[in-house]
N, C-alpha and C positions, 0 to 999 in steps of 0.2 A: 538656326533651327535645331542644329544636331544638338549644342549646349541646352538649348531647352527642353529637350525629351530627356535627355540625360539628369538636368536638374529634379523634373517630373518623376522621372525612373526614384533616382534615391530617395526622393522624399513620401512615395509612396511605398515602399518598404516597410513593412512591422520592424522596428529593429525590438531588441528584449535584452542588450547589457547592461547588466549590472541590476535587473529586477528583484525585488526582494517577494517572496509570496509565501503566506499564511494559508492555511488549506483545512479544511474541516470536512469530515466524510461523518456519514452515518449507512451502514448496510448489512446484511446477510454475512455469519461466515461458520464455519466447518474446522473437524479435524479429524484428523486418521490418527489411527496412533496401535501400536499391538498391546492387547488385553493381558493377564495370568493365563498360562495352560492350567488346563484342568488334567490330572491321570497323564496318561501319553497320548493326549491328544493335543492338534497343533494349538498353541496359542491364537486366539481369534482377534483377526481386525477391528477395533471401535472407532463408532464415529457418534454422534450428538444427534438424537432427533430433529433438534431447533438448536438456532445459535445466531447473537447478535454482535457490532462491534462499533465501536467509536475509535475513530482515529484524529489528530492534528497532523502536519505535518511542513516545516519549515524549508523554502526554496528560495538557491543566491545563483544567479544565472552570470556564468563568465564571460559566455558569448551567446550569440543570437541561439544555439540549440544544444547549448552542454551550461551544465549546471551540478553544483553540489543540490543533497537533501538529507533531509535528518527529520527521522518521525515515529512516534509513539502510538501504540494502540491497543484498548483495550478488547478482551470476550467474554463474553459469560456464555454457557453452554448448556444446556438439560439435554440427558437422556446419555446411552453408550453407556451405563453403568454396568460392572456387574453386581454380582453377592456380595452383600457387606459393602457397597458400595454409594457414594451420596450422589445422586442424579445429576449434581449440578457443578461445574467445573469452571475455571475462570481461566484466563490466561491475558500475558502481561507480555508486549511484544516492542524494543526502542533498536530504530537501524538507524546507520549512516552510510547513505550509496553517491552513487551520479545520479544524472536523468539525463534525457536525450530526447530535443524536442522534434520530430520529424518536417515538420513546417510551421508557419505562424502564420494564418489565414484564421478564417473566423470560427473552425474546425479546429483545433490542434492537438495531433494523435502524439503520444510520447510512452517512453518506455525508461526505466527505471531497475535499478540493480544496488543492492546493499549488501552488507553484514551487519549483525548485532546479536540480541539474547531475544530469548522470551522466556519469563517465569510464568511456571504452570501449578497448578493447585486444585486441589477437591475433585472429586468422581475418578477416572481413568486418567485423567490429569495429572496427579497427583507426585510430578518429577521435579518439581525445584527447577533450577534453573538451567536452559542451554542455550549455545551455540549455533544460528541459523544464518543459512544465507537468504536472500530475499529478495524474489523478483517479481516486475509488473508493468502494469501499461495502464490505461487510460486514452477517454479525448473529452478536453477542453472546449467546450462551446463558449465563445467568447462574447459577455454581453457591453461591455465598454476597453476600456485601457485598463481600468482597475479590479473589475471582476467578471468573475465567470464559474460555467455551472460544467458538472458533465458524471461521467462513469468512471469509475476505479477497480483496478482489483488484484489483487497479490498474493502470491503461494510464498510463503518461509517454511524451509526445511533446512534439516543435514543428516544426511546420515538415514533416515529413513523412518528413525523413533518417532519423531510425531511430525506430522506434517500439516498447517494453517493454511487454509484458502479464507478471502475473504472477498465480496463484491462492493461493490455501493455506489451513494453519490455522494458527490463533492464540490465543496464551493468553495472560490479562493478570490483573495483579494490582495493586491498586487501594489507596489510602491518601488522608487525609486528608479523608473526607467527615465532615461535620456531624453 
């Protein structure tokens, strides 16, 4: 009796070694970033009226809740200009972090941490390229073994010059687990 609870116990376990997953978001996103002073007055905060983003993002799971990730994303921006300035701002953002999955139910909440660059360009943008770190979370609503839907969302910053937040959804579809 006990070997059979036992057998039942492990085999109903989610395991996730060795998962490869593919990830695609579309959402909402933002940036901060300090403006030109004007005179002796303080340099002003800028942020984007609107702003949109497309992301991929690639995940190789080592163990049941730790995994590498590596991922790209783009933004386009309007608004936060100033004088002599063009409305519309783009930015160009690739990390490589961990992730950490906090359980594997049909739920799965996780959290996430990188470094990379983001190139920036047009309106208050207009910095070339830096150095961000890059953190965030999500939960996975799990509709099979292969895919699943859910919410994302990530601030990259350093240092304070310009700071991205982003929201959205997310669909990934999953291969090579056990």
């Amino acid at each position: 009796m006990l070997l059979a609870l036992a057998l039942i116990a492990t085999e109903s376990t989610a395991r996730a070694d060795g998962d490869q997953a593919l990830s695609a978001s579309v959402g909402w996103a933002t940036f901060s970033t300090t403006g030109k002073a004007v005179g002796r007055m303080t340099a002003p905060t800028l942020s984007p009226d609107i702003g949109g983003t497309l992301s991929a993002a690639y995940e190789q799971t080592l163990s049941t809740d730790v995994g590498v990730r590596g991922e790209i994303a783009g933004g386009v921006f309007h608004g936060g200009e100033q004088a002599n300035e063009s409305a519309t701002s783009y930015a160009l953002l690739a990390d490589a972090g961990v992730m950490f999955r906090f359980d594997v139910l049909k739920y799965v909440p996780y959290a996430f941490a990188g470094v990379g660059g983001v190139a920036q360009t047009g309106g208050p943008l207009d910095r070339g390229l830096d150095f961000v770190l890059v953190i965030g979370g999500g939960v996975d609503w799990l509709q099979s073994r292969e895919r699943s839907f859910g919410v994302e969302a990530r601030v990259a910053s350093f240092g304070g010059d310009v700071t991205f937040v982003s929201v959205g959804l997310r669909g990934t579809w999953r291969w090579g687990f056990l």
